[in-house]
Jmol script that loads the backbone (N, CA, C; Angstrom):
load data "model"
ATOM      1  N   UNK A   1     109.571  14.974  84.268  1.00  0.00           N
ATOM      2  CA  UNK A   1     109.768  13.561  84.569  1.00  0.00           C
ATOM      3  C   UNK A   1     108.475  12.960  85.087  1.00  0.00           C
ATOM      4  N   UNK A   2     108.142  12.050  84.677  1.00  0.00           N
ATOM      5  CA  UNK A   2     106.703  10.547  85.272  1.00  0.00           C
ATOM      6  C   UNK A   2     107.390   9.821  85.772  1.00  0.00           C
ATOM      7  N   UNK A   3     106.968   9.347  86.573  1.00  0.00           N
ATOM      8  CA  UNK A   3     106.517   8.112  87.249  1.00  0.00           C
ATOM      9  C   UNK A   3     105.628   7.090  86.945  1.00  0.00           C
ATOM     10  N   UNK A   4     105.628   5.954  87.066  1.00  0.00           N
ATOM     11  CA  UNK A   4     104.819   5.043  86.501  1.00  0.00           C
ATOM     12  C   UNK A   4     104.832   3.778  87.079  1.00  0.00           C
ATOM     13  N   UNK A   5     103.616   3.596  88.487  1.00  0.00           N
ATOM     14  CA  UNK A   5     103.890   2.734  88.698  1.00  0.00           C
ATOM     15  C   UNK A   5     102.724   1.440  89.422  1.00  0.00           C
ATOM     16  N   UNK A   6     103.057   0.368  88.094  1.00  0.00           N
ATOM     17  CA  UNK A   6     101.859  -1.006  88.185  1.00  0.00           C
ATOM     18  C   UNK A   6     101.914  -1.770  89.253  1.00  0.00           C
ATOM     19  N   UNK A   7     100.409  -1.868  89.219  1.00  0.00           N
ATOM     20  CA  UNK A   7     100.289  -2.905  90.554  1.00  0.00           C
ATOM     21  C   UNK A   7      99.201  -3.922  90.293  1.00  0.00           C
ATOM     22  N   UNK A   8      98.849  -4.846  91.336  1.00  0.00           N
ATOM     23  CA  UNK A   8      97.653  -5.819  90.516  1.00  0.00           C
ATOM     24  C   UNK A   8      97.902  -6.992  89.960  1.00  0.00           C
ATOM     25  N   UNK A   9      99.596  -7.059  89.914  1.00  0.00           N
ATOM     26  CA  UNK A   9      99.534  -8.587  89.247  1.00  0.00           C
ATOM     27  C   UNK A   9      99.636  -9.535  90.381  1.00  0.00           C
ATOM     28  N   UNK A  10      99.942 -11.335  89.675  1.00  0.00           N
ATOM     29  CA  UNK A  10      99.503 -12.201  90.489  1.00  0.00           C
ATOM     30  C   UNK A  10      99.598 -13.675  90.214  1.00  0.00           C
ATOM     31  N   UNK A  11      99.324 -14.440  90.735  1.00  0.00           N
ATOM     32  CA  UNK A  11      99.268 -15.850  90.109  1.00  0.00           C
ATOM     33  C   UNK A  11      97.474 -16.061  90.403  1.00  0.00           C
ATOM     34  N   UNK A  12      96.767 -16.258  89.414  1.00  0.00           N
ATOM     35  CA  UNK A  12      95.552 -16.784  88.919  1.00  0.00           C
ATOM     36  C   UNK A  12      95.282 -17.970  88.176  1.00  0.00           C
ATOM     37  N   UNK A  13      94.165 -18.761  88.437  1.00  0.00           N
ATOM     38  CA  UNK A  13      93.851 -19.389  87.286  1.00  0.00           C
ATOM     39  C   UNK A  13      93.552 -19.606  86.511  1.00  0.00           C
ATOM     40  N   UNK A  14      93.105 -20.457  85.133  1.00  0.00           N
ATOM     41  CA  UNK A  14      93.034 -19.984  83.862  1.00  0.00           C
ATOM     42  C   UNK A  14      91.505 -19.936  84.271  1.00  0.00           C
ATOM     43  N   UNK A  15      91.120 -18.952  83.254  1.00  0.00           N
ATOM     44  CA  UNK A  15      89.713 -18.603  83.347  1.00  0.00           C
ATOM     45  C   UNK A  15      89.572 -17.239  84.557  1.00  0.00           C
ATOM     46  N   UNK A  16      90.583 -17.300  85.222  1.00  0.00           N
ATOM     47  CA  UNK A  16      89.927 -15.797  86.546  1.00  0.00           C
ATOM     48  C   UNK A  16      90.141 -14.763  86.082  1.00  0.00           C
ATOM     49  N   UNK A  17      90.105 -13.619  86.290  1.00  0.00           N
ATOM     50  CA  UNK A  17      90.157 -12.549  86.199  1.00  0.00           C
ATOM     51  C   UNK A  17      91.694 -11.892  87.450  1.00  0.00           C
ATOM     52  N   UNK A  18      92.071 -10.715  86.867  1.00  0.00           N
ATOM     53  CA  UNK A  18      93.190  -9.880  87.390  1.00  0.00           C
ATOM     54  C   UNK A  18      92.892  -8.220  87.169  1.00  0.00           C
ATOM     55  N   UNK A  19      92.980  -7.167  87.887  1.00  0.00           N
ATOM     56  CA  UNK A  19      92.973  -5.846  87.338  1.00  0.00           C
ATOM     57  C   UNK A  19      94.191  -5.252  87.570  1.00  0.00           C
ATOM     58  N   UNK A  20      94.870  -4.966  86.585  1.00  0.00           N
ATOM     59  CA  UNK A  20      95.956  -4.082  87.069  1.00  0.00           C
ATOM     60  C   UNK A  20      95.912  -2.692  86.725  1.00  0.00           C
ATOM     61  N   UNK A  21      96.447  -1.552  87.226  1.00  0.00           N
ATOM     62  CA  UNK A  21      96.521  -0.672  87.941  1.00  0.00           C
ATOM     63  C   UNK A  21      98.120   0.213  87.681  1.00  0.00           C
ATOM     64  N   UNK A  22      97.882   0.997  86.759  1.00  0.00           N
ATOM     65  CA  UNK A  22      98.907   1.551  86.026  1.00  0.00           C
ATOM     66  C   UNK A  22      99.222   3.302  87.062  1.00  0.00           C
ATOM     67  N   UNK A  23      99.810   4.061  88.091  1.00  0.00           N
ATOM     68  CA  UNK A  23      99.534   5.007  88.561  1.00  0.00           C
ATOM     69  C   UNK A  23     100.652   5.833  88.282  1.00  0.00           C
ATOM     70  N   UNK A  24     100.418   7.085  87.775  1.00  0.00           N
ATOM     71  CA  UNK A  24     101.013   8.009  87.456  1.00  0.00           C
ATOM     72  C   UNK A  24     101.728   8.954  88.049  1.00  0.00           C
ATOM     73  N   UNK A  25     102.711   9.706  88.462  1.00  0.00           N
ATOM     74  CA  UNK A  25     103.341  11.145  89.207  1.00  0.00           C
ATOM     75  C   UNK A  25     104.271  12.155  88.473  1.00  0.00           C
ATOM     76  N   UNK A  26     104.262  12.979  89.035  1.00  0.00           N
ATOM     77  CA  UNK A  26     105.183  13.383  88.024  1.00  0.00           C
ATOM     78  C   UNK A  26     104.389  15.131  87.414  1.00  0.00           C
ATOM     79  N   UNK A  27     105.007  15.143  85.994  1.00  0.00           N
ATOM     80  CA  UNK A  27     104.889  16.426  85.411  1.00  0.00           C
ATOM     81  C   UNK A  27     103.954  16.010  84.409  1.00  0.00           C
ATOM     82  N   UNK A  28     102.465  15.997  84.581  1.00  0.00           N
ATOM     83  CA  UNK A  28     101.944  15.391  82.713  1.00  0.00           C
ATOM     84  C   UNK A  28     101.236  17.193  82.675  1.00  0.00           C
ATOM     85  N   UNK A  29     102.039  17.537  81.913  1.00  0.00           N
ATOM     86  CA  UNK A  29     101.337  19.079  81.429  1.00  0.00           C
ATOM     87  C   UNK A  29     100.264  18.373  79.881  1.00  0.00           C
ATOM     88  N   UNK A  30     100.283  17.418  79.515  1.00  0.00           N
ATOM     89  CA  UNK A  30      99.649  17.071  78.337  1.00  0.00           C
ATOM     90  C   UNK A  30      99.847  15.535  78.414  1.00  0.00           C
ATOM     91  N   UNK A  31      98.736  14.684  78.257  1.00  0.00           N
ATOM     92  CA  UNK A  31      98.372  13.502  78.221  1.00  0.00           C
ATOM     93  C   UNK A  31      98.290  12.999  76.916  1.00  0.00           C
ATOM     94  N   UNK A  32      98.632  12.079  76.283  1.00  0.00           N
ATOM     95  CA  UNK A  32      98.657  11.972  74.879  1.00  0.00           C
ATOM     96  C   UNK A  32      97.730  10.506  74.892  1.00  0.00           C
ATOM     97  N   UNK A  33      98.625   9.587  76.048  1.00  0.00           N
ATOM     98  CA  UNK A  33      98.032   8.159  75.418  1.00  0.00           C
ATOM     99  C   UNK A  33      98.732   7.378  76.787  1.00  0.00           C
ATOM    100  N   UNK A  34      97.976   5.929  77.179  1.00  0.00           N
ATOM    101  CA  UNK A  34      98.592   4.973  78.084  1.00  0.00           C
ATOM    102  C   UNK A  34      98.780   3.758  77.540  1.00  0.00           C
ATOM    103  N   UNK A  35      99.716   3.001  77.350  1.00  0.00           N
ATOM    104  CA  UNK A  35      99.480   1.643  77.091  1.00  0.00           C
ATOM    105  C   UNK A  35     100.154   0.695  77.686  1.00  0.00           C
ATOM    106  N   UNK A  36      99.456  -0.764  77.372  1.00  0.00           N
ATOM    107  CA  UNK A  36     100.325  -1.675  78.261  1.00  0.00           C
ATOM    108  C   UNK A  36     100.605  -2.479  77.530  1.00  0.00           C
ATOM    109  N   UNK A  37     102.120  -3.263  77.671  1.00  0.00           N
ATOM    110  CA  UNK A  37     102.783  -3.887  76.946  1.00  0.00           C
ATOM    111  C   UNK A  37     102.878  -5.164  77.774  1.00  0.00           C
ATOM    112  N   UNK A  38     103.008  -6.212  77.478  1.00  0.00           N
ATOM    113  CA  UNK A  38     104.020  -7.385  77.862  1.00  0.00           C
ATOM    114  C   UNK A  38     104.363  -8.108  77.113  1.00  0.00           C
ATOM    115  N   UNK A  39     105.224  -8.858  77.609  1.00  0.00           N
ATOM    116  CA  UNK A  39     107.035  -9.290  77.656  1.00  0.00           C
ATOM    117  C   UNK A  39     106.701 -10.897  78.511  1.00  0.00           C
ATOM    118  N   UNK A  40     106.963 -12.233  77.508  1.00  0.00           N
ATOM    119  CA  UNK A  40     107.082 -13.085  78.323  1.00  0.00           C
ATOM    120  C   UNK A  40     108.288 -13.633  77.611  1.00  0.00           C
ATOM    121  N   UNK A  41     109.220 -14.363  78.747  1.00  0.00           N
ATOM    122  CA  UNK A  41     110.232 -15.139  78.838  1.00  0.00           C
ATOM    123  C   UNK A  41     110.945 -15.160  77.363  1.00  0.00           C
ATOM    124  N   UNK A  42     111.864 -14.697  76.383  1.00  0.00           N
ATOM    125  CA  UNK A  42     111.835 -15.344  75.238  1.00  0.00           C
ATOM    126  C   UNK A  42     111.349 -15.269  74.176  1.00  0.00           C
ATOM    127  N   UNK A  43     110.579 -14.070  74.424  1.00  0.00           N
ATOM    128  CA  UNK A  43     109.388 -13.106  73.604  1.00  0.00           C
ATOM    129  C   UNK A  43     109.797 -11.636  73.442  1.00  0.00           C
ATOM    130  N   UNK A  44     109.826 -10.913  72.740  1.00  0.00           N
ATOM    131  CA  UNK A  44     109.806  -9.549  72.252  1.00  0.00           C
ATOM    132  C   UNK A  44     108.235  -8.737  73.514  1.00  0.00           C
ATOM    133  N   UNK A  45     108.570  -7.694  73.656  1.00  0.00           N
ATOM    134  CA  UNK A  45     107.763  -6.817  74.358  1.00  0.00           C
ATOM    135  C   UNK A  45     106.482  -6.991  73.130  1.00  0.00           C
ATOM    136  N   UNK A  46     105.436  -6.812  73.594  1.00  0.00           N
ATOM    137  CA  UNK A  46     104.098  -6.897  72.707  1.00  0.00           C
ATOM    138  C   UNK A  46     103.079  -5.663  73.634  1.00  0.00           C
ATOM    139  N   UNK A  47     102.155  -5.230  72.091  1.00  0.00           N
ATOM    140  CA  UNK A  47     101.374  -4.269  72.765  1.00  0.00           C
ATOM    141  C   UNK A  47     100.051  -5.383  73.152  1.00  0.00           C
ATOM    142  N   UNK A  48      99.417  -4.727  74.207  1.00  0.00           N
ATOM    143  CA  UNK A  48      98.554  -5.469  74.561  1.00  0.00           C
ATOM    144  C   UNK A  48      96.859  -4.593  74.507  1.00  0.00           C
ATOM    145  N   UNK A  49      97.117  -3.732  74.840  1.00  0.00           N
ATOM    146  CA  UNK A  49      95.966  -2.265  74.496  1.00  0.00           C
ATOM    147  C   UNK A  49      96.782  -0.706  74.993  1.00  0.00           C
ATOM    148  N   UNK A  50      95.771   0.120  74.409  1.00  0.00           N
ATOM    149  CA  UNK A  50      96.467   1.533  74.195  1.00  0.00           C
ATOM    150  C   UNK A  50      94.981   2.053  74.295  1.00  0.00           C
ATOM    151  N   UNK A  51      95.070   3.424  75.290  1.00  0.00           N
ATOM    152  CA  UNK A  51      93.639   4.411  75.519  1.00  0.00           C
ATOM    153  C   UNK A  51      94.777   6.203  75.321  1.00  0.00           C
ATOM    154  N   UNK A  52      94.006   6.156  74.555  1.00  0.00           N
ATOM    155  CA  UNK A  52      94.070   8.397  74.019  1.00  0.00           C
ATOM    156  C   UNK A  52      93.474   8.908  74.754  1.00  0.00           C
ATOM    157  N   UNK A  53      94.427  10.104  74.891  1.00  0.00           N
ATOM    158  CA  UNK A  53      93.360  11.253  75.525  1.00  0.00           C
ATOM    159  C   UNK A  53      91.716  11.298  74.879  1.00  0.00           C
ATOM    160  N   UNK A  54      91.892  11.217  73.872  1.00  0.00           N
ATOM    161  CA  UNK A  54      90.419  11.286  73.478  1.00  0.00           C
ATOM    162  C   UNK A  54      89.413   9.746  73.562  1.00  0.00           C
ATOM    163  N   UNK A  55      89.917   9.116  74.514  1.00  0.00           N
ATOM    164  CA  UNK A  55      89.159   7.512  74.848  1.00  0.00           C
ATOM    165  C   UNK A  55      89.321   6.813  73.612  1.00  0.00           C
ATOM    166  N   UNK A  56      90.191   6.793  73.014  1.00  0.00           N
ATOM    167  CA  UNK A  56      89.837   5.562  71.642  1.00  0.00           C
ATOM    168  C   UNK A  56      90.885   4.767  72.730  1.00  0.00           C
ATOM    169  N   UNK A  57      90.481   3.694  72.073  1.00  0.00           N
ATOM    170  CA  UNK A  57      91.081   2.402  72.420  1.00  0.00           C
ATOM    171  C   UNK A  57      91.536   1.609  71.586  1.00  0.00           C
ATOM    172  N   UNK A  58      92.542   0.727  71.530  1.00  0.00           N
ATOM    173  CA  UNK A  58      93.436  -0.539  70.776  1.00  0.00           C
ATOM    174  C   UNK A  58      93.269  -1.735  71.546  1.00  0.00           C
ATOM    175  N   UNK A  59      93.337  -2.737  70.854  1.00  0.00           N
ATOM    176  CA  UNK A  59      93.901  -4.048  71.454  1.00  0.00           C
ATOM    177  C   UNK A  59      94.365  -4.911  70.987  1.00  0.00           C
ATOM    178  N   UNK A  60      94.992  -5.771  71.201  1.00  0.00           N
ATOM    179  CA  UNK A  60      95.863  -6.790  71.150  1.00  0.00           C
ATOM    180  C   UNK A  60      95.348  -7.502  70.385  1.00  0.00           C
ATOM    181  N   UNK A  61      95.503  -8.744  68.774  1.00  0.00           N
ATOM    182  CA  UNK A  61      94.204  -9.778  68.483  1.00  0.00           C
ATOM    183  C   UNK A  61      94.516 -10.767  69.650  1.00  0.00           C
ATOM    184  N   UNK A  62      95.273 -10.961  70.671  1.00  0.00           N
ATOM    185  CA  UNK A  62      95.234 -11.974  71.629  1.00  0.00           C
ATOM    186  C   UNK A  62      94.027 -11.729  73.050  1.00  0.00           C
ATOM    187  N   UNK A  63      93.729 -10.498  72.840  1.00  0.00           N
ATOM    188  CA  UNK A  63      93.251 -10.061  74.290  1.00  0.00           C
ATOM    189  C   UNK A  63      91.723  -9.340  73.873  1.00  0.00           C
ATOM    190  N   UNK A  64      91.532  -9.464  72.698  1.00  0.00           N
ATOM    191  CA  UNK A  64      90.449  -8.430  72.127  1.00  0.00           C
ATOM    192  C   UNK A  64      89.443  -9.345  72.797  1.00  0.00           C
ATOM    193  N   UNK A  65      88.106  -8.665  73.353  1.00  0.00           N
ATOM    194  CA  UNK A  65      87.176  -9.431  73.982  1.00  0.00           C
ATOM    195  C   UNK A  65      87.679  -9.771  75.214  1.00  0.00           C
ATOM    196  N   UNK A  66      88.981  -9.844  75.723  1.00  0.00           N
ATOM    197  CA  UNK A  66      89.013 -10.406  76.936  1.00  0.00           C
ATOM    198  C   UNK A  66      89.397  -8.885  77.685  1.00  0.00           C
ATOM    199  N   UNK A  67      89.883  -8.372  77.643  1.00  0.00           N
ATOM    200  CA  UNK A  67      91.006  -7.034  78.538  1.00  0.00           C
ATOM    201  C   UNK A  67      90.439  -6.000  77.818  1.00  0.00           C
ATOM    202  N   UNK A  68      90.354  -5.147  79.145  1.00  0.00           N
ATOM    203  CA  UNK A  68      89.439  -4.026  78.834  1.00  0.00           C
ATOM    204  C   UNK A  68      90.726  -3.199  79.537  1.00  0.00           C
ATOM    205  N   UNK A  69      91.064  -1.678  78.479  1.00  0.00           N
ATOM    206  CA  UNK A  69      91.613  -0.521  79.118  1.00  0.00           C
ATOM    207  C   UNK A  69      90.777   0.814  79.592  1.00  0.00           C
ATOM    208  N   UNK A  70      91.112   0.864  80.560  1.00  0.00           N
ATOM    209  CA  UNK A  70      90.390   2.296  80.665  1.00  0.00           C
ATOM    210  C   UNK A  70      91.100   2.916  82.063  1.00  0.00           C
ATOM    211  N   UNK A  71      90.800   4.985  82.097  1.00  0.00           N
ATOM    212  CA  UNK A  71      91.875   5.522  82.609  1.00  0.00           C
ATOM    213  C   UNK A  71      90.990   6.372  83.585  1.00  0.00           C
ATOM    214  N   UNK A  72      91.701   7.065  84.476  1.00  0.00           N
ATOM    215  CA  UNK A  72      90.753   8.185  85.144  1.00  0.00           C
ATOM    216  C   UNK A  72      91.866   8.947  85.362  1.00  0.00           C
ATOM    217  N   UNK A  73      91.892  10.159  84.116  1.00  0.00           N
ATOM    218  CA  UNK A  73      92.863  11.118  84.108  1.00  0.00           C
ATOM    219  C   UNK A  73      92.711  12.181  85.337  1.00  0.00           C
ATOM    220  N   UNK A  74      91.670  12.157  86.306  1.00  0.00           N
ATOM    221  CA  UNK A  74      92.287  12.985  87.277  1.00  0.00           C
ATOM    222  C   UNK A  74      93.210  12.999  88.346  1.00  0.00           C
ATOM    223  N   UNK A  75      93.247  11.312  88.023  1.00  0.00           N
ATOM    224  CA  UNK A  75      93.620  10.474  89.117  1.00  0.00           C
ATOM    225  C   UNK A  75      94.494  10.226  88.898  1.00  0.00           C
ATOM    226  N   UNK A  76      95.141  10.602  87.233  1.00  0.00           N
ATOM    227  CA  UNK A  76      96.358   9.913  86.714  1.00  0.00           C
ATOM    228  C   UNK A  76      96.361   8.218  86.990  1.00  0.00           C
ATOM    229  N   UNK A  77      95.878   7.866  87.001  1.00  0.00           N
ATOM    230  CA  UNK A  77      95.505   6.247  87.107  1.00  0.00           C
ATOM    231  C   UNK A  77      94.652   5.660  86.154  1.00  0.00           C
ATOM    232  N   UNK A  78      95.335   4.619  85.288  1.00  0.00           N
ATOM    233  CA  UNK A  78      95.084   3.438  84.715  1.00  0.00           C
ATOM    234  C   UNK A  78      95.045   2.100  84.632  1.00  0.00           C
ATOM    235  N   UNK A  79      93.940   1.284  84.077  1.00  0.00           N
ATOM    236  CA  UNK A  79      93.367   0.152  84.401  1.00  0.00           C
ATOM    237  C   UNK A  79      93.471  -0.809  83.291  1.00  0.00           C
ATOM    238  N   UNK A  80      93.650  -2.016  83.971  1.00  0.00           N
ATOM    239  CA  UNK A  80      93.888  -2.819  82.506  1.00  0.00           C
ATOM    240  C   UNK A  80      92.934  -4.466  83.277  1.00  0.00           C
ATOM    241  N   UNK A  81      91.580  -4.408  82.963  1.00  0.00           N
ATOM    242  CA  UNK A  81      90.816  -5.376  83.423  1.00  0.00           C
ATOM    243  C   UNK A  81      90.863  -6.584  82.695  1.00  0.00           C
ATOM    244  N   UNK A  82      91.346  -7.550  83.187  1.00  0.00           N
ATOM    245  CA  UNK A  82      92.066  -8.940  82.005  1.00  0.00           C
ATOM    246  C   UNK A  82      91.114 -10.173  82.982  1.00  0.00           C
ATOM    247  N   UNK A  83      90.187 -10.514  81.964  1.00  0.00           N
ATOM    248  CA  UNK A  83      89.147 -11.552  82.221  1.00  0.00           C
ATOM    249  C   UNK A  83      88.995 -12.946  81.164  1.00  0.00           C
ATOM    250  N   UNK A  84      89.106 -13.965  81.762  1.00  0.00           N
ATOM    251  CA  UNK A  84      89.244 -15.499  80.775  1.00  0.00           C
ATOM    252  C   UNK A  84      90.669 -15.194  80.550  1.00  0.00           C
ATOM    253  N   UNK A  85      91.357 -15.148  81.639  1.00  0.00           N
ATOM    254  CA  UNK A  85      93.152 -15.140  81.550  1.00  0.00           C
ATOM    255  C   UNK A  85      93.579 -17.018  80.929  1.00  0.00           C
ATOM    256  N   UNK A  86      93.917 -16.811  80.300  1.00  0.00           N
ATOM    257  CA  UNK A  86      94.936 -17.820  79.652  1.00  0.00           C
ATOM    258  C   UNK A  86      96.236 -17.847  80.122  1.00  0.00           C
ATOM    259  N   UNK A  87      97.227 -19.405  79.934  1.00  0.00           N
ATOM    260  CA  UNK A  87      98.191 -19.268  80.662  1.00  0.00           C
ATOM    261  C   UNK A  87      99.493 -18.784  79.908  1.00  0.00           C
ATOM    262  N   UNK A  88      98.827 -18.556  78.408  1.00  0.00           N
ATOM    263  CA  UNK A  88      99.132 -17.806  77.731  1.00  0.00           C
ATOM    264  C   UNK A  88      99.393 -16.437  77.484  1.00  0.00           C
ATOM    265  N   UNK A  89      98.514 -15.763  78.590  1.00  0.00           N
ATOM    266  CA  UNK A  89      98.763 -14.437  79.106  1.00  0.00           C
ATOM    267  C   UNK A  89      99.951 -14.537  80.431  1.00  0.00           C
ATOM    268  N   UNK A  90     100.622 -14.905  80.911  1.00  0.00           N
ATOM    269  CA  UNK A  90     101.572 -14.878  81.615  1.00  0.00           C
ATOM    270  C   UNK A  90     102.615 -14.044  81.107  1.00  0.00           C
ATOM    271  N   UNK A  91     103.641 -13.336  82.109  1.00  0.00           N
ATOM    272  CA  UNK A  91     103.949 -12.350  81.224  1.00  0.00           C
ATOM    273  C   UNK A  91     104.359 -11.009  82.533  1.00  0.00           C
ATOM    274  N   UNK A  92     105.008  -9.942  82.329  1.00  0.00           N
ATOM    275  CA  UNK A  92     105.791  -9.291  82.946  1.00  0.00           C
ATOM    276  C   UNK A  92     104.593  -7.806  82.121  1.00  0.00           C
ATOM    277  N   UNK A  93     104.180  -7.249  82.514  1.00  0.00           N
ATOM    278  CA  UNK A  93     103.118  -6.365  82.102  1.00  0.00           C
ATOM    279  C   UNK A  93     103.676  -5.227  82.705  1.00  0.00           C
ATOM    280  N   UNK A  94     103.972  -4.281  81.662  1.00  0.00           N
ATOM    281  CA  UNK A  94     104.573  -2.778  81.692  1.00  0.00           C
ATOM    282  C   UNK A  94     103.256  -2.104  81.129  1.00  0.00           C
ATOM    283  N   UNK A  95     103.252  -0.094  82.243  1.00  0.00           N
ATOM    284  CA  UNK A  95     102.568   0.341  80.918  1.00  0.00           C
ATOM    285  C   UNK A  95     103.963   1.569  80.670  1.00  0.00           C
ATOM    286  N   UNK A  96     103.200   2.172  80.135  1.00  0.00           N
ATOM    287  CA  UNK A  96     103.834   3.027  79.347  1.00  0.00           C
ATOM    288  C   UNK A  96     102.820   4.292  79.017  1.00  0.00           C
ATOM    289  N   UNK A  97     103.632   5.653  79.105  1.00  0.00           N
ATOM    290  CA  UNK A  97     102.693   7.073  79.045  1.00  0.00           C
ATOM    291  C   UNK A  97     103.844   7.638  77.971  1.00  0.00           C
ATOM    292  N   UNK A  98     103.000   8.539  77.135  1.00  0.00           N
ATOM    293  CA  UNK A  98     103.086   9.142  76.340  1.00  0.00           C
ATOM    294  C   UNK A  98     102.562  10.707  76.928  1.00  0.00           C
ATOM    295  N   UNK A  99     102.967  11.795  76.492  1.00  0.00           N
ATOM    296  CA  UNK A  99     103.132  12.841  77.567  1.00  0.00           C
ATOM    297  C   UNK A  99     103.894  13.844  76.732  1.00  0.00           C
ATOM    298  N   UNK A 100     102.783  15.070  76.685  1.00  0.00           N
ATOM    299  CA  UNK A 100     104.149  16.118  76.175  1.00  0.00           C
ATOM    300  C   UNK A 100     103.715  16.362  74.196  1.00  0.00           C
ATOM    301  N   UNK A 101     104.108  17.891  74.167  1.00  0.00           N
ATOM    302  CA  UNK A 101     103.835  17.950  72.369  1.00  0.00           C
ATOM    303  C   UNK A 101     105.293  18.574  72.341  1.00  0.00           C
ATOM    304  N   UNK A 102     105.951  19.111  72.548  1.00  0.00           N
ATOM    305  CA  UNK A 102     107.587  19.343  71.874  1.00  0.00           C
ATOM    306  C   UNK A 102     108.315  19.887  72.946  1.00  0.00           C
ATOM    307  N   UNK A 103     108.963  18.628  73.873  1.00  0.00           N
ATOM    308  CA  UNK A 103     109.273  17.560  73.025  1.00  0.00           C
ATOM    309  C   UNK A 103     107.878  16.665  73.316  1.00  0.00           C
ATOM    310  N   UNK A 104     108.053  15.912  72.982  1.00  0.00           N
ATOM    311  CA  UNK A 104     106.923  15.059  73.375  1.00  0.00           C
ATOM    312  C   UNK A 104     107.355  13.326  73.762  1.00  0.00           C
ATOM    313  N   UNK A 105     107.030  12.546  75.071  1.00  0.00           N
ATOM    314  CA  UNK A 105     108.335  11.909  75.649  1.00  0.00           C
ATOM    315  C   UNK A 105     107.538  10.633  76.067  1.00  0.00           C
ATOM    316  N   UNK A 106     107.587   9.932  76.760  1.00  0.00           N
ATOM    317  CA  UNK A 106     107.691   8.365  76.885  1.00  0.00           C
ATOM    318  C   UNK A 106     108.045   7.561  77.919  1.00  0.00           C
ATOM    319  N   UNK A 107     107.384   7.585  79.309  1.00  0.00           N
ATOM    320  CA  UNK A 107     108.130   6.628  79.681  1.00  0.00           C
ATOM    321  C   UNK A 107     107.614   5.380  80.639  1.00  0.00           C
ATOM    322  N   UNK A 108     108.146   4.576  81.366  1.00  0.00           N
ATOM    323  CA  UNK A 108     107.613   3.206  81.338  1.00  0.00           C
ATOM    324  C   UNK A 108     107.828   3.070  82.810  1.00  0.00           C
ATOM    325  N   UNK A 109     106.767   1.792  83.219  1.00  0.00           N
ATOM    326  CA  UNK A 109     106.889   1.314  84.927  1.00  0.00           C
ATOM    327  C   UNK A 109     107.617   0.329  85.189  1.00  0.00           C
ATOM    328  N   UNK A 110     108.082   0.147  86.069  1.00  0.00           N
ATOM    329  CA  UNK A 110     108.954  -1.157  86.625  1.00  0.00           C
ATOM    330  C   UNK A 110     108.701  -2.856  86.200  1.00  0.00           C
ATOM    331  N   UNK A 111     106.917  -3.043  85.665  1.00  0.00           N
ATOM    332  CA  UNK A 111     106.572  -4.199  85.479  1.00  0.00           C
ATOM    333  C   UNK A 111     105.612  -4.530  86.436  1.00  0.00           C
ATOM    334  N   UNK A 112     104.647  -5.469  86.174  1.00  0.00           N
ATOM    335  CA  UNK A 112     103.648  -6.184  87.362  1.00  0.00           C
ATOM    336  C   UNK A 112     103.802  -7.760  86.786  1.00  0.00           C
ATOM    337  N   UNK A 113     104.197  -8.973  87.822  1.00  0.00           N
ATOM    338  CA  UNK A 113     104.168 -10.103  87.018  1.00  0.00           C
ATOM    339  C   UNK A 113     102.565 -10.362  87.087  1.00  0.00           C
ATOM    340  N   UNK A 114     102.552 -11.461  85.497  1.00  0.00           N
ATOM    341  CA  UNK A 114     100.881 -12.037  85.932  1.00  0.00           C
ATOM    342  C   UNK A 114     101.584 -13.257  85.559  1.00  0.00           C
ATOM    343  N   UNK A 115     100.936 -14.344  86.710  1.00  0.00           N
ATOM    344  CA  UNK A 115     101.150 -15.883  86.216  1.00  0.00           C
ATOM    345  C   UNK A 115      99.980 -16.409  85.706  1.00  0.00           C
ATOM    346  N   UNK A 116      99.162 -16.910  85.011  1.00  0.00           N
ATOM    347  CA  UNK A 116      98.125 -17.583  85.119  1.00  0.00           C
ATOM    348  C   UNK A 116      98.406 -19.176  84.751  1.00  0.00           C
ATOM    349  N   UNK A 117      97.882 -19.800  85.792  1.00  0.00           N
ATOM    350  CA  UNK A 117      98.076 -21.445  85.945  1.00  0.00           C
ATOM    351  C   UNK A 117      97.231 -22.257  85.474  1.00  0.00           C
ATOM    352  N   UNK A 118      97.380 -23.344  84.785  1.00  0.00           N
ATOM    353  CA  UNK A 118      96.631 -24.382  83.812  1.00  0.00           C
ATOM    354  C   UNK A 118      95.759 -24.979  84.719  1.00  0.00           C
TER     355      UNK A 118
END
end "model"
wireframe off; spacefill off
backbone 0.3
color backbone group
């Protein structure tokens, strides 16, 4: 069983910056991948970026250039640096760990809100 749990969100304004803070517990005998999703009001869950054990990275076409992922697996702690926030990025921000080769399993944090204001 993981644990998973975000911190870091906030009400900002458009244009500031936010870091959130994805922290891990639990059993990770094997690290596969972290990602963070959000979810606003009325909206389907969306990926927003994704980091591999082996550092590749994904992103969002909404966030590319703006939000940077990155992890410090000793620490089990992950980072999701979101700069030129739009109020368009508002939004309920989950991550999510991937963990495990057979079975190999999945699971998610409580949420961090981000507001960003016009």
């Amino acid at each position: 069983q993981v644990q998973l749990v975000e911190s870091g969100g906030g009400l900002v304004q458009a244009g500031g910056s936010l870091r959130l803070s994805c922290a891990a517990s639990g059993s990770i005998i094997q690290f596969n991948a972290l990602a963070w999703y959000r979810q606003a009001p009325g909206n389907e869950r969306e990926l927003v970026a994704a980091i591999s054990s082996a550092d590749r990275t994904t992103y969002g076409d909404s966030v590319k250039g703006r939000f940077t992922i990155s992890g410090d697996n000793a620490k089990n702690t992950w980072y999701l640096q979101m700069n030129i926030l739009k109020p368009e990025d508002s939004a309920v921000y989950y991550c999510n760990i991937d963990v495990g080769n057979w079975p190999r399993r999945t699971y998610w944090g409580q949420g961090t809100q981000v507001t960003v204001s016009s």
